[in-house]
DRENPA-3360 file (N, C-alpha, C; in nm, 2 decimals, always signed):
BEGIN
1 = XXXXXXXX = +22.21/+8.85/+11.99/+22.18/+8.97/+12.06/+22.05/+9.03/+12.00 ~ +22.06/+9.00/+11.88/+21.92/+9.08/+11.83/+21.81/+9.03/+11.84 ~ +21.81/+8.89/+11.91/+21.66/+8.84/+11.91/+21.62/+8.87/+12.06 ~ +21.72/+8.88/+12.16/+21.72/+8.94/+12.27/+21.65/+9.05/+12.28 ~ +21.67/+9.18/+12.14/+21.61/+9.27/+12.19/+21.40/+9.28/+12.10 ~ +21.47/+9.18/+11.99/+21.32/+9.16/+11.91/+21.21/+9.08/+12.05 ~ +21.30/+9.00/+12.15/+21.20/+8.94/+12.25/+21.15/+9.08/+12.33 ~ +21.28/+9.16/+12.38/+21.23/+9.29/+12.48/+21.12/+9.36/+12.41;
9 = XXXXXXXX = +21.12/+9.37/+12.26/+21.06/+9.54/+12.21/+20.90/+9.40/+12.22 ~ +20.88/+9.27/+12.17/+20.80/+9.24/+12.16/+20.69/+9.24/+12.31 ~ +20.72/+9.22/+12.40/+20.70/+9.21/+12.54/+20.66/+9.37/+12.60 ~ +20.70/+9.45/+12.59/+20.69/+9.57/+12.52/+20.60/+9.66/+12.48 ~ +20.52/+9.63/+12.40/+20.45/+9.60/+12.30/+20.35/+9.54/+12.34 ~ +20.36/+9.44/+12.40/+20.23/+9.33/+12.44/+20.17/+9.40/+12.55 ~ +20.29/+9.48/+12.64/+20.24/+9.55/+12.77/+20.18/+9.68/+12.73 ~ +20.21/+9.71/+12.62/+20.15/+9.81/+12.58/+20.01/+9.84/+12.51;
17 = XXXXXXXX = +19.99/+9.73/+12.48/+19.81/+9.70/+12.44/+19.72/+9.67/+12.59 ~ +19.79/+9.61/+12.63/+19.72/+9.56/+12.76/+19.67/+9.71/+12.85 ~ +19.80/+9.80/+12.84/+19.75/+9.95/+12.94/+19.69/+9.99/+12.91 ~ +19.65/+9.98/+12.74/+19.57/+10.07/+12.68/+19.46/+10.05/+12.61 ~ +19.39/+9.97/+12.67/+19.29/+9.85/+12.62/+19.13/+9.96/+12.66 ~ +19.05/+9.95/+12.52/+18.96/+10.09/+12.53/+18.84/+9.96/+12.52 ~ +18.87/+9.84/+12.55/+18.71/+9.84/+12.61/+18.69/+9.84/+12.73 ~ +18.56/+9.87/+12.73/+18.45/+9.89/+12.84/+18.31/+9.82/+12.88;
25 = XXXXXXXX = +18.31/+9.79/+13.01/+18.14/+9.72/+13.01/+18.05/+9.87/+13.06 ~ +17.89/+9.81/+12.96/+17.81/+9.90/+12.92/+17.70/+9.81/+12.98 ~ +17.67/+9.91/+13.09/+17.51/+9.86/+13.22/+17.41/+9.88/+13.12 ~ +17.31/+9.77/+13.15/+17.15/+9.79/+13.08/+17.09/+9.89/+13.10 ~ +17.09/+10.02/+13.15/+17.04/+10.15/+13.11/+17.12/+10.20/+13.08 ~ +17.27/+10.20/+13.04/+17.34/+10.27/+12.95/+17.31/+10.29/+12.82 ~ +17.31/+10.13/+12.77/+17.29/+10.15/+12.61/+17.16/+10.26/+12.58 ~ +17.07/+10.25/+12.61/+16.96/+10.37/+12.54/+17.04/+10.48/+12.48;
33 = XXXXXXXX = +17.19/+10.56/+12.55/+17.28/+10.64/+12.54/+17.33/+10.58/+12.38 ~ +17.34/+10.50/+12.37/+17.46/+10.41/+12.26/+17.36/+10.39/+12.12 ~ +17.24/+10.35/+12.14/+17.18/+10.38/+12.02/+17.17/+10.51/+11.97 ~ +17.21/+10.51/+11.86/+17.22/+10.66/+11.81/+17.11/+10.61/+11.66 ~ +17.00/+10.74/+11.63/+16.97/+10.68/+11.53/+17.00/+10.68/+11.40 ~ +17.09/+10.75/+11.38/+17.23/+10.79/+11.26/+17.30/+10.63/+11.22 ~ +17.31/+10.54/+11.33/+17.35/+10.43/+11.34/+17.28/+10.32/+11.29 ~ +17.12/+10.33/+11.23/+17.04/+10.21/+11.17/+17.06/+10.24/+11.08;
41 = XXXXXXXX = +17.08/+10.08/+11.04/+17.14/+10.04/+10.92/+16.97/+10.11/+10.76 ~ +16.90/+10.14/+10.79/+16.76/+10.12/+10.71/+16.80/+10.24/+10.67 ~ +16.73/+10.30/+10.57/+16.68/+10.41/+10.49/+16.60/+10.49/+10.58 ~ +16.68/+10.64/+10.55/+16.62/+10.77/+10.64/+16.47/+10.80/+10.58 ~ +16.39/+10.90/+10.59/+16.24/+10.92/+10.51/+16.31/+10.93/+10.39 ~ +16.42/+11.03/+10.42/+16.43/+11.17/+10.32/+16.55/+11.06/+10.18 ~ +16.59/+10.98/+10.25/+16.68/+10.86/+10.13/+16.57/+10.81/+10.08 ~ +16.46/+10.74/+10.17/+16.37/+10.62/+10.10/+16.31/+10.76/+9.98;
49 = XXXXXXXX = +16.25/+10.87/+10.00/+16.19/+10.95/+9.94/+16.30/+11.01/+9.82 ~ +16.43/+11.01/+9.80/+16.52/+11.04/+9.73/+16.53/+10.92/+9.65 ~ +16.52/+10.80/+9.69/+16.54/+10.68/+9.63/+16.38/+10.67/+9.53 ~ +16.33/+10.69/+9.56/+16.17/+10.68/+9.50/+16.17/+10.77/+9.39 ~ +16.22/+10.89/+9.43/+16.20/+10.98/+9.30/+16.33/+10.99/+9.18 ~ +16.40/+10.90/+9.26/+16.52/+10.86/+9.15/+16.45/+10.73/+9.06 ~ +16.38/+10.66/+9.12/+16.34/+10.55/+9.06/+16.25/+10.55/+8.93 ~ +16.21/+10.69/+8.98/+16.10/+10.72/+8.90/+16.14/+10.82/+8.77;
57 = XXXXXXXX = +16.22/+10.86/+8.80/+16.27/+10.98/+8.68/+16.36/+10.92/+8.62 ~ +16.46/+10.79/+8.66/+16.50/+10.75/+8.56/+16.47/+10.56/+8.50 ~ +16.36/+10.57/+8.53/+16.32/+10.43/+8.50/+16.38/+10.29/+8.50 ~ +16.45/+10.33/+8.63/+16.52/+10.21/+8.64/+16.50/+10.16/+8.79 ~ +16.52/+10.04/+8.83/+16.56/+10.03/+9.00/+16.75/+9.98/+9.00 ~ +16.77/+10.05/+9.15/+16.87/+9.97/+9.16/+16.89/+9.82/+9.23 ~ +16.95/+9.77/+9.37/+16.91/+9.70/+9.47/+16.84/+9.73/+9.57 ~ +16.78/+9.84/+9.56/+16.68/+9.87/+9.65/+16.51/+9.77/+9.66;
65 = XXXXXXXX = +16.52/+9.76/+9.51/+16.42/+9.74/+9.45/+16.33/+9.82/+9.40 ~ +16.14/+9.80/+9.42/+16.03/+9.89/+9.34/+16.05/+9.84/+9.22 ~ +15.96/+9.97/+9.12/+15.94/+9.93/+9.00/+16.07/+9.94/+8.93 ~ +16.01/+9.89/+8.77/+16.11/+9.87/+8.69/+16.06/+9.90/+8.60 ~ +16.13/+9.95/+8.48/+16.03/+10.03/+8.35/+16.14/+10.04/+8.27 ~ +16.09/+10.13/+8.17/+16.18/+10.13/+8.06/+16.25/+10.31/+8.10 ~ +16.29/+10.34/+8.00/+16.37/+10.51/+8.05/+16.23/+10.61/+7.98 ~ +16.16/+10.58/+7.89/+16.04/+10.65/+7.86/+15.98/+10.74/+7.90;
73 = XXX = +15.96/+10.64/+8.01/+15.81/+10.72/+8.08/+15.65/+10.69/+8.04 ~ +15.67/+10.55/+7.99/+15.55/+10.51/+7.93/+15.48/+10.34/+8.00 ~ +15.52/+10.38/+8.14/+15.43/+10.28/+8.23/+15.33/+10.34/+8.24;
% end
């Protein structure tokens, strides 16, 4: 009896992804709407410009890259 109802709740379940299925097709003048530019993956001015004067004040890089120095300040 209980696989009876493990088959019902499963079926169930399966009908219930199906009703509620959130994709959607997106027309070629839609997307312009969909790029957002919060969404590129690159560095904003104001990061690459944060990243730069971090680089610089503490004489290191991270994976960003740029220079590399010592902690001094005597490049």
């Amino acid at each position: 009896m209980t696989s009876m109802k493990q088959q019902i709740r499963f079926i169930f379940f399966g009908l219930l992804l199906l009703l509620f299925n959130a994709c959607t097709s997106v027309k070629g003048y839609q997307k312009m709407y969909i790029n957002d530019p919060d969404m590129q993956l690159s560095l904003t001015p104001l990061e690459n410009f944060e990243n730069g004067f971090q680089s610089y004040r503490e004489g290191v890089s991270g994976a960003s890259g740029g220079k590399t120095g010592g902690g001094c300040g005597c490049n």
